[in-house]
C-alpha positions as CSV (number, residue, x, y, z in Angstrom):
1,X,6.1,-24.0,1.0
2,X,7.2,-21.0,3.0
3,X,9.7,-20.8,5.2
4,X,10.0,-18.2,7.9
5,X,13.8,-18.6,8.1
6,X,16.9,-18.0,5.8
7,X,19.9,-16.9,5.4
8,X,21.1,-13.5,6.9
9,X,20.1,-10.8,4.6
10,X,23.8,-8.7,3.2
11,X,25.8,-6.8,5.2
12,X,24.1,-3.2,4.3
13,X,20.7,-4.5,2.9
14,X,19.1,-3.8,6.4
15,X,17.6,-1.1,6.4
16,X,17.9,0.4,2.7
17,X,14.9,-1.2,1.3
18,X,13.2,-0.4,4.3
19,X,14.3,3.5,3.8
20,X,12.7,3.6,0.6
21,X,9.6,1.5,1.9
22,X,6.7,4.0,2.4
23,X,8.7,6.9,0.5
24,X,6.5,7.8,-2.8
25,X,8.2,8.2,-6.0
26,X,8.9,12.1,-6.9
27,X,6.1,12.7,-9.0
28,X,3.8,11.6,-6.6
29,X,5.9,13.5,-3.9
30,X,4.8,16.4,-6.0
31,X,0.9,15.5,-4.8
32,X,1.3,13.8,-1.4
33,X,0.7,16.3,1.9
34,X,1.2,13.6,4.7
35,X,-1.7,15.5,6.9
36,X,-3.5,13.7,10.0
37,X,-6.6,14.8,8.3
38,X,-9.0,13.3,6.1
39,X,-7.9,13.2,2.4
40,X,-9.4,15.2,-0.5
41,X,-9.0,15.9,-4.1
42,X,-7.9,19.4,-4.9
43,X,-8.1,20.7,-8.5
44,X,-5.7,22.8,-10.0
45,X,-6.7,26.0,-11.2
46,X,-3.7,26.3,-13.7
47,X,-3.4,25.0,-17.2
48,X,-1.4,21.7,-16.6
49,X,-0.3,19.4,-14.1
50,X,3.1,18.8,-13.0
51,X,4.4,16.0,-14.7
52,X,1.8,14.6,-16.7
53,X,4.0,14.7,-19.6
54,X,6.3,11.5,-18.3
55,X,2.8,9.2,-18.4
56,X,3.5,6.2,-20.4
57,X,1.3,5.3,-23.3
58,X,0.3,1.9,-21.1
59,X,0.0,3.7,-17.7
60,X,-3.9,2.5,-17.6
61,X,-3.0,-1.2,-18.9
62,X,-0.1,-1.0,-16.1
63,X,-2.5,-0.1,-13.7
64,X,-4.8,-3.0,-14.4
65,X,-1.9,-5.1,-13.9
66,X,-0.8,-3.6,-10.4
67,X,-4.0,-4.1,-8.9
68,X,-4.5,-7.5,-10.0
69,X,-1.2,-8.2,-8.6
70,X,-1.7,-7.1,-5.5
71,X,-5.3,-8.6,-5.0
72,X,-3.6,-12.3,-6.1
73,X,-1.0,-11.9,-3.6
74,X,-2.5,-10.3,-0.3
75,X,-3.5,-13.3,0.9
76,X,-0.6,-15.3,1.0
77,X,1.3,-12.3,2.3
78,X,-0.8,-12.0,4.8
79,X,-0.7,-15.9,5.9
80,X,2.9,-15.6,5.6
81,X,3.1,-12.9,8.0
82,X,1.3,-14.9,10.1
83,X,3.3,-18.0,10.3
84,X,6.5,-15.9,10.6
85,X,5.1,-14.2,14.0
86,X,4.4,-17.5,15.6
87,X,2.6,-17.9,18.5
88,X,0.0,-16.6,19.7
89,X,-0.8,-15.2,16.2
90,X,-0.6,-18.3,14.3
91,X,-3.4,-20.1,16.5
92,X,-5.4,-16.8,17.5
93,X,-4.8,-14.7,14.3
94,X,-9.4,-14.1,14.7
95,X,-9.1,-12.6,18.0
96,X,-5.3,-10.4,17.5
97,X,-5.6,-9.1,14.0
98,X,-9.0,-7.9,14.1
99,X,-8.9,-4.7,12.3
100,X,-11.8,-3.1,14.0
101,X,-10.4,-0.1,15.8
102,X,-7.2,1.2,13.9
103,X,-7.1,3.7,11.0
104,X,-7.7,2.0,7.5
105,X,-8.8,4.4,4.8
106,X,-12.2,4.5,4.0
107,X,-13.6,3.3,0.6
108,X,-16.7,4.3,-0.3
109,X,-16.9,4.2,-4.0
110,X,-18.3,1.4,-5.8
111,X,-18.8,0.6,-9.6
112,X,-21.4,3.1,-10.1
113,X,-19.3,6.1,-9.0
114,X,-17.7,8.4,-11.0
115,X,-14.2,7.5,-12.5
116,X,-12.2,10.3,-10.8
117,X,-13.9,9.5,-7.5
118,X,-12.9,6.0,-8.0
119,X,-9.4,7.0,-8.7
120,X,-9.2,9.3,-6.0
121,X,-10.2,6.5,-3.2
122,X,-7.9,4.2,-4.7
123,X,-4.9,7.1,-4.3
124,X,-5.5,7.6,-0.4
125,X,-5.9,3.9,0.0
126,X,-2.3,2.4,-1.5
127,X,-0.9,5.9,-0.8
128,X,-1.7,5.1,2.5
129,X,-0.5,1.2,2.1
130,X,2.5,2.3,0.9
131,X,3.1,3.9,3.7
132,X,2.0,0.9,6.5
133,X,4.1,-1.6,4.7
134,X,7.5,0.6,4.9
135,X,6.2,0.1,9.0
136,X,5.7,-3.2,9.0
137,X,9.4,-4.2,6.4
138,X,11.2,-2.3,9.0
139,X,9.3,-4.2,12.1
140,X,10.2,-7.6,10.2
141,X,13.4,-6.4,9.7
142,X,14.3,-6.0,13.3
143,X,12.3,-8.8,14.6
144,X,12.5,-11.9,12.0
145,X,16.0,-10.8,10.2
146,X,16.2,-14.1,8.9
147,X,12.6,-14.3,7.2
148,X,14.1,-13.9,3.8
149,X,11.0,-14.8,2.1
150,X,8.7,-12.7,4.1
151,X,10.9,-9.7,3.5
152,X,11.4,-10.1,-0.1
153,X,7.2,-10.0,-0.3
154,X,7.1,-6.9,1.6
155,X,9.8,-5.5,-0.5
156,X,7.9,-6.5,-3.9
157,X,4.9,-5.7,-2.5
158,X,5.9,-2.0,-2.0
159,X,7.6,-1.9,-4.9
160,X,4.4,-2.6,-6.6
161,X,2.5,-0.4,-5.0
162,X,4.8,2.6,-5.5
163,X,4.7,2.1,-8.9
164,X,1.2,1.8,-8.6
165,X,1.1,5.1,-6.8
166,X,3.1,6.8,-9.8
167,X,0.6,5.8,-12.8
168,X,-2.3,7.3,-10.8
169,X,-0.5,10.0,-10.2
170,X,-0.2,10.4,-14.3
171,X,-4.2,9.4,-15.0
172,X,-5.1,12.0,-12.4
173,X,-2.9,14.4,-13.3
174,X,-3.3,13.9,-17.0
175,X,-7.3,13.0,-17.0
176,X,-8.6,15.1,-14.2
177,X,-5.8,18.1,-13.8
178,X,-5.8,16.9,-10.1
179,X,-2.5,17.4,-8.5
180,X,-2.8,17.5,-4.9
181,X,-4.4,14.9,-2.9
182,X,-4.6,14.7,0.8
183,X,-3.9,11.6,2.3
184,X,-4.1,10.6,6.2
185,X,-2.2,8.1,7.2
186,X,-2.3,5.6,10.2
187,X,-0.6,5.2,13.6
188,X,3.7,5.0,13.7
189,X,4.5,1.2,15.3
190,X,8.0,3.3,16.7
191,X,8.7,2.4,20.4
192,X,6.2,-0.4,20.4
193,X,6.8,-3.7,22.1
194,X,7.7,-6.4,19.6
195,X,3.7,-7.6,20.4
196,X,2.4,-4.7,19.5
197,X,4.6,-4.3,16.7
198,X,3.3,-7.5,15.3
199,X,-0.2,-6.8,16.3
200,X,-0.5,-3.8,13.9
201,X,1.3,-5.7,11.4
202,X,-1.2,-8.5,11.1
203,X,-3.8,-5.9,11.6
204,X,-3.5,-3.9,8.9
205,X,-2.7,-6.9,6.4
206,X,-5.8,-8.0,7.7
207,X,-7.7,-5.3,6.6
208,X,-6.0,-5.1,3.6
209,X,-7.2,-8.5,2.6
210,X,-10.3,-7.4,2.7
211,X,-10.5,-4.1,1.2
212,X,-8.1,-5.1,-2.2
213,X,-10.3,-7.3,-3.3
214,X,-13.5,-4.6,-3.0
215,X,-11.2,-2.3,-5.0
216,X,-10.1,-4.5,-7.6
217,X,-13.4,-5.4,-8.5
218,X,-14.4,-1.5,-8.2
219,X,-11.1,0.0,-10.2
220,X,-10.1,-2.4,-12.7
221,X,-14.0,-2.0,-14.9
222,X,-12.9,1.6,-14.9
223,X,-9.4,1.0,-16.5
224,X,-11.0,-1.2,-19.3
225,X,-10.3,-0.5,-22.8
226,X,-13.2,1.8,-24.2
């Protein structure tokens, strides 16, 4: 069962995880541009890419694994999130999280598309997820301190996705000699009111819901075993 209310997180945990919470790890700081513009692959005209070399033999198997994680779990983050913002959003969730209207990457690829296409869509989209969960951990944080559990999902969540973040930094660095992708990310919930705050929140879980699930079922074919 979930519960919505816990003990008070540690003296000095407030705040830390939410600092590292839509921060990329290096080598994928070594790719990300945070520009308002529309994101796109750039190749690199050199003879390597930066970093390649620390790729893990199972970076595509630990791939497959992050996604599937993340597709299992969205939902019950997201209904979580709901029940921890109470009314109205519990009762109207339909009508206030409706998705249509704010930013949400676009995904365009399907099965049939060319791997690095695929790979490229799926970096601007948890690039870009990354980044709205760090906004919504530190909304939570200062608006439901005491949802323990919902916190430590958002936490894991991003945790996952970072790492997630990492290994296709590696496969596209390593496979494709791409280094540099533009991402474009979505709106800053800073100086909201706690509705709004919320609001976005549930939105962009929302759509997130809905778009994992489209690329699981587009990503992880591409990350079989040959």
């Amino acid at each position: 069962m979930w519960e919505c209310c816990g003990a008070p997180r540690p003296e000095g945990r407030r705040g830390s995880a939410c600092r590292g919470a839509g921060v990329v790890p290096f080598m994928a700081l070594l790719l990300l541009q945070r520009r308002p513009v529309a994101g796109r692959a750039l190749l690199v005209t050199g003879s390597s890419c930066p970093g390649h070399g620390l790729c893990r033999s199972n970076v595509q198997e630990q791939t497959r694994r992050q996604v599937a994680l993340l597709n299992a779990t969205a939902q019950d983050l997201f209904s979580l999130y709901l029940k921890c913002q109470g009314e109205p959003f519990s009762s109207e969730s339909d009508k206030l999280c409706n998705p249509t209207g704010i930013f949400f990457p676009a995904f365009r690829v399907n099965r049939t598309s060319e791997r690095k296409e695929v790979m490229v869509a799926m970096y601007k989209l948890f690039a870009f997820l990354n980044a709205s969960l760090g906004n919504i951990t530190r909304d939570q944080e200062e608006l439901n301190p005491t949802a323990k559990e919902l916190l430590d999902r958002l936490h894991n969540t991003t945790k996952t996705t970072r790492g997630l973040i990492s290994n296709l930094t590696c496969l596209l660095c390593k496979n494709y000699n791409i280094f540099q992708v533009d991402v474009r990310y979505g709106e800053s919930s800073k100086g909201k009111s706690a509705f709004k705050k919320k609001q976005q929140g549930c939105q962009v879980l929302r759509k997130y819901v809905q778009v994992i699930g489209q690329a699981a079922r587009v990503l992880l074919p591409h990350l079989s075993p040959s």
